[in-house]
C-alpha positions as CSV (number, residue, x, y, z in Angstrom):
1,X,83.2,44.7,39.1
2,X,80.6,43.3,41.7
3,X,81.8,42.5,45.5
4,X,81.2,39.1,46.3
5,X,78.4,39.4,48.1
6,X,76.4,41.2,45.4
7,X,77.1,38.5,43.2
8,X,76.0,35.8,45.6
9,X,72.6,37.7,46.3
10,X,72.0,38.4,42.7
11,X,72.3,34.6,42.3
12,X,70.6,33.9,45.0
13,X,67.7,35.8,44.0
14,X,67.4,34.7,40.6
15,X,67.5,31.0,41.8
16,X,64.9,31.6,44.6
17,X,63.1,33.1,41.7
18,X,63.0,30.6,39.5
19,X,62.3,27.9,42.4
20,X,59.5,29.7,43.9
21,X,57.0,27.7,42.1
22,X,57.7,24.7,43.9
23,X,55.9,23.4,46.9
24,X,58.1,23.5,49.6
25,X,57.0,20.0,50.7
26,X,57.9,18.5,47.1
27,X,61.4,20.1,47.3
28,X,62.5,18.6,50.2
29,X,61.2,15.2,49.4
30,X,61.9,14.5,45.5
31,X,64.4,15.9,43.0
32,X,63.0,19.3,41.2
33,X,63.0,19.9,37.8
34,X,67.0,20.8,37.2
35,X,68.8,19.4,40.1
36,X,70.4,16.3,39.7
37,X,71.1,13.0,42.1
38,X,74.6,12.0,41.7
39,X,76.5,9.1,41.9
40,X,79.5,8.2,43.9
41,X,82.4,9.9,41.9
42,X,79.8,13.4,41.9
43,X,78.7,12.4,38.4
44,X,75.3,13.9,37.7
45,X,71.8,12.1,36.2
46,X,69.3,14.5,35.2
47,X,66.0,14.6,36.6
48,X,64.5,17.6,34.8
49,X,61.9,16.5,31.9
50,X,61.5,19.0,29.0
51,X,58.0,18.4,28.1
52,X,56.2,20.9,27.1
53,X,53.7,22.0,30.7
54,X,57.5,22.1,31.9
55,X,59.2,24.2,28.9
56,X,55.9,26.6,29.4
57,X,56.4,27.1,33.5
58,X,60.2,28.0,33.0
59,X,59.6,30.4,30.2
60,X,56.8,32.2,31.9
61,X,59.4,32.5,34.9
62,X,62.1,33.8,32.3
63,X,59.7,36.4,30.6
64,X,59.3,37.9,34.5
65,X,62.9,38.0,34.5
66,X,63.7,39.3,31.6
67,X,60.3,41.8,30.3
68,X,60.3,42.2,26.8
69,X,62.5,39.6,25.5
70,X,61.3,36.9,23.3
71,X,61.9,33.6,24.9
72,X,65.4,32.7,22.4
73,X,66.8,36.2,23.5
74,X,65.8,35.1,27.6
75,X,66.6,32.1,27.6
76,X,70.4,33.2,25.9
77,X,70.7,36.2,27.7
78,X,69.7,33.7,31.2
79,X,72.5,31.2,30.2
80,X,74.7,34.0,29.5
81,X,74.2,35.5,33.4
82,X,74.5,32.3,35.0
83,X,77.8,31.2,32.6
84,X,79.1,35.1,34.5
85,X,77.9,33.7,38.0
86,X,79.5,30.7,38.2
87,X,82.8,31.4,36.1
88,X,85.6,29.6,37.0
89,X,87.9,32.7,38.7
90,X,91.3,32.2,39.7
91,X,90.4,32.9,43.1
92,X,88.7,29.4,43.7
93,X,91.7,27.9,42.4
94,X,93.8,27.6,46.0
95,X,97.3,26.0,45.2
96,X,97.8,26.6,41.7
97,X,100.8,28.7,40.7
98,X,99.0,31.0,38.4
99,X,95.4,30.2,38.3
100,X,93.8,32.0,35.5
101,X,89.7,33.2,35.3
102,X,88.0,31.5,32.7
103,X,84.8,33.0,31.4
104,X,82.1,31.9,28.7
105,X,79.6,33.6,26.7
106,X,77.1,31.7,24.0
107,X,75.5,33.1,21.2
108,X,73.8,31.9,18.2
109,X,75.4,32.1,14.9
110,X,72.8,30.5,12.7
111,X,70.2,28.0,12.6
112,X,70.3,24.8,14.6
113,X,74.4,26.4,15.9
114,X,75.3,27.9,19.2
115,X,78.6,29.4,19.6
116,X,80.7,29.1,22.8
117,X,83.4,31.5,23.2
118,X,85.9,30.6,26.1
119,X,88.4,33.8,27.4
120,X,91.4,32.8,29.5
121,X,92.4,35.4,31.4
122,X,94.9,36.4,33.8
123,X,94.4,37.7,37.2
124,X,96.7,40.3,36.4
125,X,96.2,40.8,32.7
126,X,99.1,40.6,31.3
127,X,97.2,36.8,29.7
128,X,94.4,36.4,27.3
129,X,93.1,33.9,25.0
130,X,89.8,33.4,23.5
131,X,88.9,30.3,21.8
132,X,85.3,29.7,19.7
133,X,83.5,26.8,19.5
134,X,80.5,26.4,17.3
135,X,78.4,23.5,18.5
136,X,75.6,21.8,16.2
137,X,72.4,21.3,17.5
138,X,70.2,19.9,14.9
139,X,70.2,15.8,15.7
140,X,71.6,15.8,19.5
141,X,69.9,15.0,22.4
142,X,68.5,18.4,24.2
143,X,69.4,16.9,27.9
144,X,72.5,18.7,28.7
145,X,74.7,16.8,30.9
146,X,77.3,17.4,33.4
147,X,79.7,15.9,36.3
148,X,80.6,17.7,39.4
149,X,83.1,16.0,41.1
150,X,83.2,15.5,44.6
151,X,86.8,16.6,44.3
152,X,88.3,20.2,42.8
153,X,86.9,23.4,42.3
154,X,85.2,22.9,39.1
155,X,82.2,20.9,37.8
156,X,81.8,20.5,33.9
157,X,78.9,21.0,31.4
158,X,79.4,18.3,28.5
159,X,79.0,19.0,24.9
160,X,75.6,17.1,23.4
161,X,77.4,16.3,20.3
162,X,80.0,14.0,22.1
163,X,79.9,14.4,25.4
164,X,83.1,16.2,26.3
165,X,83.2,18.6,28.1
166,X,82.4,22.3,26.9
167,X,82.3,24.4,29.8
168,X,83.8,24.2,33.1
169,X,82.2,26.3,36.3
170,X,82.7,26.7,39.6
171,X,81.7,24.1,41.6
172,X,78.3,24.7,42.6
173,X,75.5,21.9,42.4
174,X,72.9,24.2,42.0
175,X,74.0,26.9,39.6
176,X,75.2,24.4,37.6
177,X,72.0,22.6,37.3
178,X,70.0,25.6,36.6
179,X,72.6,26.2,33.7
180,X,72.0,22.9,32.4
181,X,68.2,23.3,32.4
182,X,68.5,26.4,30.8
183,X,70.5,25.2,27.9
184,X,68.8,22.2,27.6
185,X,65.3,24.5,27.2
186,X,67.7,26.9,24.6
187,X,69.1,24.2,22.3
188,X,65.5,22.3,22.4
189,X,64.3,25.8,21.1
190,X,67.2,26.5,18.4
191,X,66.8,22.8,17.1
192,X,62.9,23.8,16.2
193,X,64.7,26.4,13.5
């Protein structure tokens, strides 16, 4: 398992990687593709656009990332390492009796379906559960949205079917916006076939 530290400069570095396209100038001033303004109870409105000059930057950024893949298998395998970065681990829950890790991982399990598999697990081990959730894609909107309240440890990515909420993540604004982005680029992708 990775100190803490590693894990924050592993995120850091893929973030900083991913944003290094960006004037400096236009980040401080506007909204970058993937961050989000919220409102006053931390809710989020996406300001990302998944047009096609767009989908083409963040997949040229992925394929430096992650060599050899073909963009499906990056962008999944990208999702996959933030939804391990920004798990919800007991440790962020302070004040909860027996605060329990909880850790996703998405795959695909046919056309137009994304599986997300949710594990419980306690700090100790003695706990586990693992729940699967197949997701439709074909006919939802692509946006993926969430809420980060400004409240709590956790911020949560909502389900495009309904809008309920699928995942929940530490709270962290950013990871959780890169997340969305990259989900949104991955289910625009799977809903093509």
């Amino acid at each position: 398992m990775q100190s803490g530290f590693m894990q924050r400069l592993r995120r850091g570095l893929l973030l900083a990687l991913l944003g290094a396209a960006l004037p400096a100038t236009a980040a401080s001033e506007a909204p970058v593709a993937g961050e989000t303004k919220r409102d006053n109870q931390g809710e989020s409105a996406d300001s990302f656009s998944l047009d096609s000059a767009e989908q083409g930057r963040y997949l040229a950024e992925l394929k430096r990332l992650y060599p050899g893949k073909a963009p499906r298998k990056a962008l999944l395998e990208h999702c996959n390492r933030l939804l391990e970065s920004y798990a919800l681990r007991g440790g962020y829950r302070v004040g909860e009796a027996r605060p329990d890790d909880l850790l996703y991982q998405l795959s695909v399990i046919a056309d137009g379906t994304l599986n997300v598999r949710e594990e419980t697990r306690s700090a100790d081990g003695s706990r586990m559960a693992v729940r699967n959730q197949p997701v439709e894609l074909f006919g939802v909107d692509p946006f993926v949205r969430y809420e980060c309240p400004n409240r709590g440890p956790a911020c949560q990515v909502l389900n495009p079917q309904d809008g309920t909420p699928l995942l929940t993540l530490v709270r962290d604004h950013t990871g959780v916006a890169e997340l969305a982005k990259a989900l949104s680029f991955l289910i625009r992708d799977l809903q093509k076939g």
